[in-house]
Wavefront OBJ file of the C-alpha trace (Angstrom):
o trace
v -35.504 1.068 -218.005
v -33.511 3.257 -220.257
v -31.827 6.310 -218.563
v -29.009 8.654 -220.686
v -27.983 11.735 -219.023
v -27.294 13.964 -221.699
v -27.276 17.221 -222.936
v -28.384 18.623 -226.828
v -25.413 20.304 -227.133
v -24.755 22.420 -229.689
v -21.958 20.773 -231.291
v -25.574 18.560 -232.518
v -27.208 21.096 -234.048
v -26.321 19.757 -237.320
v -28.783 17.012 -236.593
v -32.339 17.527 -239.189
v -34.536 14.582 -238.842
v -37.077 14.919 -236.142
v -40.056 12.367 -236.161
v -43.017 13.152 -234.415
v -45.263 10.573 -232.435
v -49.392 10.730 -231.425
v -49.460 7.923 -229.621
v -53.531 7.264 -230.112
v -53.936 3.616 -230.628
v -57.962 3.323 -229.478
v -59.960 6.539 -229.924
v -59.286 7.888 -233.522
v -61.196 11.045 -234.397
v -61.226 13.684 -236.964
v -59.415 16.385 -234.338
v -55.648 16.532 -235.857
v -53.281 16.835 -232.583
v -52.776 20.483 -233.431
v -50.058 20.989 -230.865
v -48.003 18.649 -232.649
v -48.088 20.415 -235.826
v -47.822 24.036 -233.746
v -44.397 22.118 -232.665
v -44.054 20.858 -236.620
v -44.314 24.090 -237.342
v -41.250 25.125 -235.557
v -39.146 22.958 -236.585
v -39.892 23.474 -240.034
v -38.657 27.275 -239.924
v -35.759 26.184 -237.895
v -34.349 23.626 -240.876
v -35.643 20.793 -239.582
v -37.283 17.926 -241.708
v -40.133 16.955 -239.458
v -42.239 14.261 -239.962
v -45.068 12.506 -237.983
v -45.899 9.011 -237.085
v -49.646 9.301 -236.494
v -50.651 6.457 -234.809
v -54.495 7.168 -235.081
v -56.058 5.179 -237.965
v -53.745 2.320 -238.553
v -54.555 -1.498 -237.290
v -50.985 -2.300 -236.508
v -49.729 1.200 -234.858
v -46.544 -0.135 -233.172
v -45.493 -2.017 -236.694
v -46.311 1.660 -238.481
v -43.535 3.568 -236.053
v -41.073 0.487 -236.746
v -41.919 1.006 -240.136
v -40.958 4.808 -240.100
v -38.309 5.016 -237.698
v -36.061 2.411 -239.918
v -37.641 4.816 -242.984
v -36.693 8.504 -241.497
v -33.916 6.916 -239.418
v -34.903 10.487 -237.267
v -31.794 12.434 -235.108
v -34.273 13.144 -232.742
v -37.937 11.587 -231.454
v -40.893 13.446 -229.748
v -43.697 11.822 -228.014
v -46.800 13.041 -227.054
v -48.090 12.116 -224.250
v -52.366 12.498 -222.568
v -53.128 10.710 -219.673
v -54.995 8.021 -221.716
v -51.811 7.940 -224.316
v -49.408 6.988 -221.160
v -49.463 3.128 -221.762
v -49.042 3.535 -225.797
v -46.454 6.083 -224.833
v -44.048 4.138 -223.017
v -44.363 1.300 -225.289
v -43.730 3.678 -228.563
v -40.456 5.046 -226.254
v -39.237 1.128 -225.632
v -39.727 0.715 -229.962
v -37.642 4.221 -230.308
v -34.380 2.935 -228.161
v -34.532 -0.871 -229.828
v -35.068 0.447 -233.441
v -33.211 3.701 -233.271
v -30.886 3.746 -230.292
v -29.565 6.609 -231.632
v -32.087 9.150 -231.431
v -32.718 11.606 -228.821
v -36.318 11.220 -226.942
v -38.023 14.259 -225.877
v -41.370 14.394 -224.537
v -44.020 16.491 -224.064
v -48.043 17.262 -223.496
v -50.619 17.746 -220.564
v -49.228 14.551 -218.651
v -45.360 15.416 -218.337
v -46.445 19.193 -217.379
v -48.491 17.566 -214.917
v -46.489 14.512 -213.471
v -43.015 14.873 -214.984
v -40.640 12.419 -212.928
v -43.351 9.903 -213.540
v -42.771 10.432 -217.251
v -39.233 9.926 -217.254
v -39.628 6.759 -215.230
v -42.281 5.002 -217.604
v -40.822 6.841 -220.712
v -37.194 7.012 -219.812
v -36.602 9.753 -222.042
v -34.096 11.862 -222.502
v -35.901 15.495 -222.216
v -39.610 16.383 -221.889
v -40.709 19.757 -222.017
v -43.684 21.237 -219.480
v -46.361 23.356 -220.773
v -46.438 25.593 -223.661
v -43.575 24.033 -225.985
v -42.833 26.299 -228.531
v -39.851 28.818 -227.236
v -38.775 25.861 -225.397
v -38.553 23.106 -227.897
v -37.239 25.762 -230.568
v -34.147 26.240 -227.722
v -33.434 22.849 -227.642
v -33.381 22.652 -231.471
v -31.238 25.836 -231.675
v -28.709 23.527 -229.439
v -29.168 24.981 -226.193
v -28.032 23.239 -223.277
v -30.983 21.286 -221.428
v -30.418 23.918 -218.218
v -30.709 27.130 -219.711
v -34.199 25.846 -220.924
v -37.246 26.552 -219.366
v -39.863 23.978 -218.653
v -37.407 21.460 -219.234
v -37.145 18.092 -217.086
v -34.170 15.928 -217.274
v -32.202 12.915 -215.443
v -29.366 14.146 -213.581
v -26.878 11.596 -211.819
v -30.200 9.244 -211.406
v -32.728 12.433 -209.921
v -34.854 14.317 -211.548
v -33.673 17.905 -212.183
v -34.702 20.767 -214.496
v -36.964 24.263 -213.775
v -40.456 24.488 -214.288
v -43.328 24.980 -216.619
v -42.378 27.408 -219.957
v -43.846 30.576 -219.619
v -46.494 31.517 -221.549
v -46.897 32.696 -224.774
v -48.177 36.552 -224.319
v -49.302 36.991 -227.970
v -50.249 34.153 -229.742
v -50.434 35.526 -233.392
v -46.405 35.131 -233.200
v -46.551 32.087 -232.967
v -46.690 30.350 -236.388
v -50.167 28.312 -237.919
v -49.727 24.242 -237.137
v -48.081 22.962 -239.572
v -50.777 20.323 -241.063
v -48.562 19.127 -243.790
v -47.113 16.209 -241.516
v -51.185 15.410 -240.840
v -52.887 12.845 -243.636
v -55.475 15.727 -243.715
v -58.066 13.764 -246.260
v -57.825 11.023 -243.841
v -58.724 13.293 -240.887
v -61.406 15.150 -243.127
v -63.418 11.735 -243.874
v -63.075 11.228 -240.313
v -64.123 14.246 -239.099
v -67.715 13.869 -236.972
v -67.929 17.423 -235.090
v -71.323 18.297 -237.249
v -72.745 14.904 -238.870
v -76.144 15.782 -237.022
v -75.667 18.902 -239.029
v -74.648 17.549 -242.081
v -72.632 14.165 -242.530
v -71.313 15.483 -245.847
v -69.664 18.621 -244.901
v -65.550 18.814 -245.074
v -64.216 20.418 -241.867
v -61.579 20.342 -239.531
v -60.467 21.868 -235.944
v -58.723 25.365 -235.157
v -57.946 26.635 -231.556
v -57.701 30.550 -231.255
v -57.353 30.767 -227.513
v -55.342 29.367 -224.637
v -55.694 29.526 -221.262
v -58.937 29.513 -218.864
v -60.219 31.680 -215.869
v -62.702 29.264 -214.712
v -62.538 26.433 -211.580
v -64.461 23.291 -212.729
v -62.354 20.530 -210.231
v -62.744 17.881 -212.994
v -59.969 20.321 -215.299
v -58.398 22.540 -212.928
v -55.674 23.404 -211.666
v -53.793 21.421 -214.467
v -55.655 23.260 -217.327
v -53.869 26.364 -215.754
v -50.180 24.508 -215.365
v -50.195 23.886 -218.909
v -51.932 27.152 -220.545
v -52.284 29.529 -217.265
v -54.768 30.910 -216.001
v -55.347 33.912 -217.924
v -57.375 33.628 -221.586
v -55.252 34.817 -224.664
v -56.887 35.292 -227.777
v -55.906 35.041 -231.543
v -56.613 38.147 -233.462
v -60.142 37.795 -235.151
v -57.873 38.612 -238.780
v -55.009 35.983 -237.907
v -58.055 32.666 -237.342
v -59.774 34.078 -240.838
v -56.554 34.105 -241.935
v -55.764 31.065 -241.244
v -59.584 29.701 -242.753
v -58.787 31.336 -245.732
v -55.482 28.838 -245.505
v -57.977 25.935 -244.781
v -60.556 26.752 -247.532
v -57.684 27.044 -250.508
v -55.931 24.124 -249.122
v -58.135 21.590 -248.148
v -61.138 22.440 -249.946
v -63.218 22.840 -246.578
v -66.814 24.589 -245.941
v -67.038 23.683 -242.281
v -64.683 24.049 -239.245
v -64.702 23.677 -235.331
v -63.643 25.834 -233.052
v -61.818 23.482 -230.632
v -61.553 26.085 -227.436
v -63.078 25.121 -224.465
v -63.635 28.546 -223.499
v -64.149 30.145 -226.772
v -66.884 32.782 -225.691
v -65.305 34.172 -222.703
v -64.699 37.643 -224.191
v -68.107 38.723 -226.261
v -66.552 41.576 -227.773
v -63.507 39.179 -229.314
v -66.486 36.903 -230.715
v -68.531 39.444 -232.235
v -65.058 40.678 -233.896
v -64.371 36.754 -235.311
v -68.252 36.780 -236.726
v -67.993 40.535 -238.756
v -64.589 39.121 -240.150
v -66.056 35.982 -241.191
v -68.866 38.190 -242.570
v -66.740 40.829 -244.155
v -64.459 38.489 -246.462
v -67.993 36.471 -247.565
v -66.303 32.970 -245.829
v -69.747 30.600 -246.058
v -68.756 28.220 -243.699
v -70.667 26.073 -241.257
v -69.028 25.936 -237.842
v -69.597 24.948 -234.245
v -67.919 26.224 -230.652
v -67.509 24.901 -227.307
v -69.943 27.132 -224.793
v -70.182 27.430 -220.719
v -74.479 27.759 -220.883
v -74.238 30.995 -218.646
v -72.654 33.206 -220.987
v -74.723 32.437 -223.546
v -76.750 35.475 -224.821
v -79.523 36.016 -227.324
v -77.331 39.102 -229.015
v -74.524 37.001 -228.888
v -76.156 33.669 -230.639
v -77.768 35.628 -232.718
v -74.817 37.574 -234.568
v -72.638 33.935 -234.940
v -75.458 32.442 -236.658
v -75.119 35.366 -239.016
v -71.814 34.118 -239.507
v -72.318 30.501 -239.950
v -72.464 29.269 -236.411
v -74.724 25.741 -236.872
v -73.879 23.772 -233.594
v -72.776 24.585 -230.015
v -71.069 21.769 -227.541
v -72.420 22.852 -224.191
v -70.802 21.173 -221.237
v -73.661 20.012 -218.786
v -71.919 17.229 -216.560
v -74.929 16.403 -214.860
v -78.917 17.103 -213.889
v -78.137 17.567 -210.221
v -77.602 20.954 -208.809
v -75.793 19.987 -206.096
v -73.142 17.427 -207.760
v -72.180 20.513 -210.015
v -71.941 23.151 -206.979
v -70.027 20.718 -204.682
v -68.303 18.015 -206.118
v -67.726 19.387 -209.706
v -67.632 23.634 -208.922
v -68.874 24.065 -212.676
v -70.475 27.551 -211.751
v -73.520 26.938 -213.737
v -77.208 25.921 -212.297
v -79.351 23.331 -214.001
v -81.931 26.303 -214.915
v -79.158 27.835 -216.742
v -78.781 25.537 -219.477
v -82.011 24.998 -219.834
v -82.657 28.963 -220.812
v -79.519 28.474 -223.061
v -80.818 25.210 -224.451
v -84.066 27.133 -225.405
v -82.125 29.957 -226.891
v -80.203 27.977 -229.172
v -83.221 25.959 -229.985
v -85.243 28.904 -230.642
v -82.390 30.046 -233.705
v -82.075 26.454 -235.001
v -78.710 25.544 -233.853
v -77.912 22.423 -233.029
v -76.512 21.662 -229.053
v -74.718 18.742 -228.277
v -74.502 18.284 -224.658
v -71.026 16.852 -222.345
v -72.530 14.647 -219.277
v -70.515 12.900 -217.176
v -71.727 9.770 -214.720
v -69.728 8.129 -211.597
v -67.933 10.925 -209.598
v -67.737 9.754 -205.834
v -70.976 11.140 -204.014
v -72.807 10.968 -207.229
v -76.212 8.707 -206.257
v -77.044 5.935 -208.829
v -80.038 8.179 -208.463
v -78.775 11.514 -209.497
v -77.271 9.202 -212.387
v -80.354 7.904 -213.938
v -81.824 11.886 -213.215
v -79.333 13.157 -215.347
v -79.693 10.811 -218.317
v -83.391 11.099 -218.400
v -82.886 15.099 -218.249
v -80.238 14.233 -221.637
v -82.699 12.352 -222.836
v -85.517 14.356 -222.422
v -84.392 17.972 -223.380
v -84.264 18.758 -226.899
v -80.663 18.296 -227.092
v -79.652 16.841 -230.608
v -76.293 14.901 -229.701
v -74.773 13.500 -226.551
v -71.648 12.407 -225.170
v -71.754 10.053 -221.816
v -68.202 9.719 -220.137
v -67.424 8.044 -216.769
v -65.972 10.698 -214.070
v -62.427 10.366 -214.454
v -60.076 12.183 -212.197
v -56.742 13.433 -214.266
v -53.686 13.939 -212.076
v -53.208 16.772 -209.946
v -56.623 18.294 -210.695
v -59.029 19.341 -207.724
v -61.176 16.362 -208.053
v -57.971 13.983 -208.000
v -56.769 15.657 -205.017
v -60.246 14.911 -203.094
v -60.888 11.373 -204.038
v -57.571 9.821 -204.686
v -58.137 7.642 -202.004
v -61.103 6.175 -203.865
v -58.773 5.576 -207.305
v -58.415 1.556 -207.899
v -56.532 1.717 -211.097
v -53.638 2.719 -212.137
v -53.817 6.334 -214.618
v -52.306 4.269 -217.173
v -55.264 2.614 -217.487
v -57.599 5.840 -217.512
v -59.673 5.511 -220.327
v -63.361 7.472 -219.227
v -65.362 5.406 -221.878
v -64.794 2.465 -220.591
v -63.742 2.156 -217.463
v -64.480 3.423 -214.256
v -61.107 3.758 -211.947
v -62.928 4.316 -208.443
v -63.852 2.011 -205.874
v -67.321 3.111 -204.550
v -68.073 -0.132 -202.680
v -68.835 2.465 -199.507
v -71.449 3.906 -201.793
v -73.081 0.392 -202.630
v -71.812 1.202 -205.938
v -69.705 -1.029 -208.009
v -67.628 -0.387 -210.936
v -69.788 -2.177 -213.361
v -72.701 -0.205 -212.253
v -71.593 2.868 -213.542
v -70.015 1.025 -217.198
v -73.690 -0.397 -217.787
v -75.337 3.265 -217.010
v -72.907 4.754 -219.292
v -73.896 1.887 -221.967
v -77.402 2.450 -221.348
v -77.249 6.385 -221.420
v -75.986 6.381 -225.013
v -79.115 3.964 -226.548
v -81.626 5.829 -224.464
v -80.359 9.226 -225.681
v -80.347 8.221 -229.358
v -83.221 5.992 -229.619
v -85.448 7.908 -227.864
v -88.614 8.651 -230.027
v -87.899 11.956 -230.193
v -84.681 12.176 -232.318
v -84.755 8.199 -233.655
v -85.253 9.973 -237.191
v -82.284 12.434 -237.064
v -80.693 9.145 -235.437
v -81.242 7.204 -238.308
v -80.218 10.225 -240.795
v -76.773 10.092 -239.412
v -75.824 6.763 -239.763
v -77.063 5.558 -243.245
v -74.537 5.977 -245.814
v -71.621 4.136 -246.487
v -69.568 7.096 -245.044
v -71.246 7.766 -241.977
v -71.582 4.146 -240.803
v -67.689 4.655 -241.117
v -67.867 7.824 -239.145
v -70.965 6.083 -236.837
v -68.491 2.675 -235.958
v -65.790 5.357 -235.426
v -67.874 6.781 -232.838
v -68.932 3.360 -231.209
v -65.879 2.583 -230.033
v -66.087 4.945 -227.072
v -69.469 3.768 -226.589
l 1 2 3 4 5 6 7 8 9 10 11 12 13 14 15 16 17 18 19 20 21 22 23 24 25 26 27 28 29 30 31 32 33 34 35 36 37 38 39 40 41 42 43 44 45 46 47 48 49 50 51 52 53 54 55 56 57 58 59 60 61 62 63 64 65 66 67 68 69 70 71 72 73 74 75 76 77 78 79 80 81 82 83 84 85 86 87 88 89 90 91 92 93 94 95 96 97 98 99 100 101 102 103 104 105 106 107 108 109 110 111 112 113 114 115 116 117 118 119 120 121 122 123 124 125 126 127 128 129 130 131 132 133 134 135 136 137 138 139 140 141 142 143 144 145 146 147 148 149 150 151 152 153 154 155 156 157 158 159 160 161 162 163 164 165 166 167 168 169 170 171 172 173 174 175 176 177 178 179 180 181 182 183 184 185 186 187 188 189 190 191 192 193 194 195 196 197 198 199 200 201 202 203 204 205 206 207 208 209 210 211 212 213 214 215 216 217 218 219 220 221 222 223 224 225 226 227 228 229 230 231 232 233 234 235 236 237 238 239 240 241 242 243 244 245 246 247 248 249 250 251 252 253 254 255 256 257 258 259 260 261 262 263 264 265 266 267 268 269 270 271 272 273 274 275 276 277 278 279 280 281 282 283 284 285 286 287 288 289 290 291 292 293 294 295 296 297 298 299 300 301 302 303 304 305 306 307 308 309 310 311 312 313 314 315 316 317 318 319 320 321 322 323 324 325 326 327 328 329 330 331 332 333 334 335 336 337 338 339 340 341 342 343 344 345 346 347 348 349 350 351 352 353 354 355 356 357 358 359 360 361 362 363 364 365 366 367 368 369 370 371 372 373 374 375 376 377 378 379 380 381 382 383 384 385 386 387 388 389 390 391 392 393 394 395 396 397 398 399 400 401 402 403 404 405 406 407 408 409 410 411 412 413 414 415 416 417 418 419 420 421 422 423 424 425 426 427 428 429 430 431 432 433 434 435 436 437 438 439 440 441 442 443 444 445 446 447 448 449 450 451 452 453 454 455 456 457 458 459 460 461 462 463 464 465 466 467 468 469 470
């Protein structure tokens, strides 16, 4: 394992070359990794030539870094690293010492905030930054030494040292737009499946305009909070149209996500977004993550005005008790049925977030909730198998339970817990998952719109995209 105990001194600042990594070798998706180019960004307006070695949507990922490293021949090498990214992480850091022994490896993302001396040991990198990267990673670019920086983690004489998370950012419209130059945008455009029950032809892409989230759900918390706290900050309604002005010139789009898991926290802050939207005549089709209770008809109704198509609503499961005890959502079943209805009733589309195979779940209350997905008038689904990310509230209760490694978390595939007390076996909850997925989209009710989706050259692309996490 590689180990250098160094410092970015700033007799190096005259290094320039910094080459980005996204480590997604299995799931590609439409979503650019916005944080990278937030962190692209930076660099840029610090004289830095960044570049990025997207790993996303090429068949031979670990030939394409070899391929750029020996191009760029970088100063300096940044990983990004999810939970599900860990194994393709540590093998991109083992390419980055043999190709370009050189280069100083930082790394970075939810999974080093969250389990940092486990990342140096896999990743045996030189620096990785915890939370919010920006001030940080601009210090250590500026030539800073690693202990004046905040949220930085480093090897000293063989132990861990270094203080903890960055702070956050108090006002985000400082911070500067991701940088999507380093992003094969057109690629990520054709690939882009947020509204193809909408429309499979429309151009869009992802923005985030908040960070941060006040809610409890065990399945995210409290490592949502380590890496954006606990509080929500919000984007200036004029800075996001700003930046979809950007998007529109640019890239030619007419349709855009907003990415935010809790985007309609604040009501008043969303109504502001929709008369901005409004006011400078953007026609653009977009969709939003929603929690079903704080869905209202005044609200709905004024972002429809403003182009609002399709709303993600995170549902988990059919069973009232599996979301008060075991998940602590804060929602009741009834709920999202009355905000199911609403949407209905104003001819959005709602795509609803299940998830099967959390320990104390019944094979039962399993079936229940797919035949409830199945059943409502929901227009898309997405099935995933309970999978408990370090450090958050459900990890804490059932890590007795895990089997598998959290290298190998992957919640499309695999379940990681051993429920043999249950009577439940991992391959019980794989096949339901299967299973959920064909009943929800061949059920007679939406086997049309079904069908509508996937004809076409380009959306069977977009549809076998999609199948992989089937």
């Amino acid at each position: 394992m590689w180990r250098r105990d160094v410092s970015f001194s700033k007799k190096e600042t005259n290094l320039k070359k910094i080459l980005f990594v996204f480590p997604e070798t299995r799931y590609p998706s439409g979503q650019p990794p916005l944080g990278i180019g937030m962190l692209a960004a930076v660099a840029r307006k610090m004289g830095w030539e960044p570049s990025l070695c997207d790993m996303s949507f090429s068949r031979k990922p670990y030939k394409l870094l070899e391929d750029m490293l020996l191009k760029h021949r970088p100063d300096m090498v940044g990983i990004s690293v999810l939970t599900p990214q860990l194994s393709a992480a540590t093998e991109t850091a083992g390419i980055v010492r043999r190709v370009t022994p050189g280069a100083f490896l930082i790394a970075g993302g939810p999974h080093p905030t969250v389990m940092p001396e486990d990342t140096l040991e896999r990743l045996g990198v030189d620096l990785l930054l915890r939370g919010e990267a920006e001030t940080s990673f601009s210090m250590v670019l500026g030539g800073a030494d690693r202990e004046d920086v905040p949220g930085a983690v480093f090897m000293r004489d063989g132990v861990a040292a270094g203080s903890g998370a960055a702070p956050d950012h108090p006002g985000l419209d400082s911070l500067p737009l991701p940088d999507r130059s380093v992003f094969d945008m057109e690629t990520y455009i054709r690939h882009w499946y947020s509204m193809d029950r909408v429309d499979p032809g429309l151009r869009g892409t992802t923005v985030m305009a908040t960070r941060g989230c006040p809610y409890h759900c065990a399945y995210c918390q409290p490592t949502l909070s380590m890496l954006f706290g606990r509080k929500l900050r919000k984007r200036s309604p004029e800075s996001i149209v700003s930046e979809l002005k950007g998007l529109v010139a640019e890239y030619g789009i007419n349709a855009f996500m907003f990415e935010d898991s809790t985007f309609i926290v604040d009501h008043d802050w969303v109504h502001g977004i929709c008369e901005r939207i409004m006011e400078c005549g953007l026609r653009l089709s977009w969709c939003c993550n929603v929690r079903a209770d704080l869905l209202t008809a005044d609200l709905v109704d004024h972002m429809v005005k403003a182009g609002l198509r399709k709303v993600n609503m995170g549902v988990e499961t059919s069973s009232q008790r599996v979301l008060d005890e075991i998940y602590q959502k804060g929602i009741t079943v009834e709920g999202v049925k009355r905000a199911l209805r609403l949407c209905k009733e104003r001819g959005v589309f709602v795509q609803g977030y299940f998830m099967l195979g959390t320990p104390g779940e019944t094979l039962d209350e399993m079936r229940a909730t797919i035949r409830f997905a199945s059943e409502e008038p929901f227009d898309d689904a997405l099935f995933d198998i309970t999978t408990p990310f370090p450090h958050t509230t459900l990890w804490e209760r059932t890590k007795h339970l895990i089997r598998s490694d959290y290298s190998q978390f992957d919640c499309f595939h695999n379940c990681v817990y051993d429920l043999a007390s249950q009577g439940i076996s991992p391959g019980d909850i794989e096949k339901l998952k299967k299973s959920a997925f064909w009943k929800f989209y061949l059920h007679p009710r939406r086997l049309p719109a079904t069908l509508r989706t996937v004809l076409g050259p380009r959306n069977i692309r977009r549809t076998l995209l999609k199948a992989r996490r089937v």
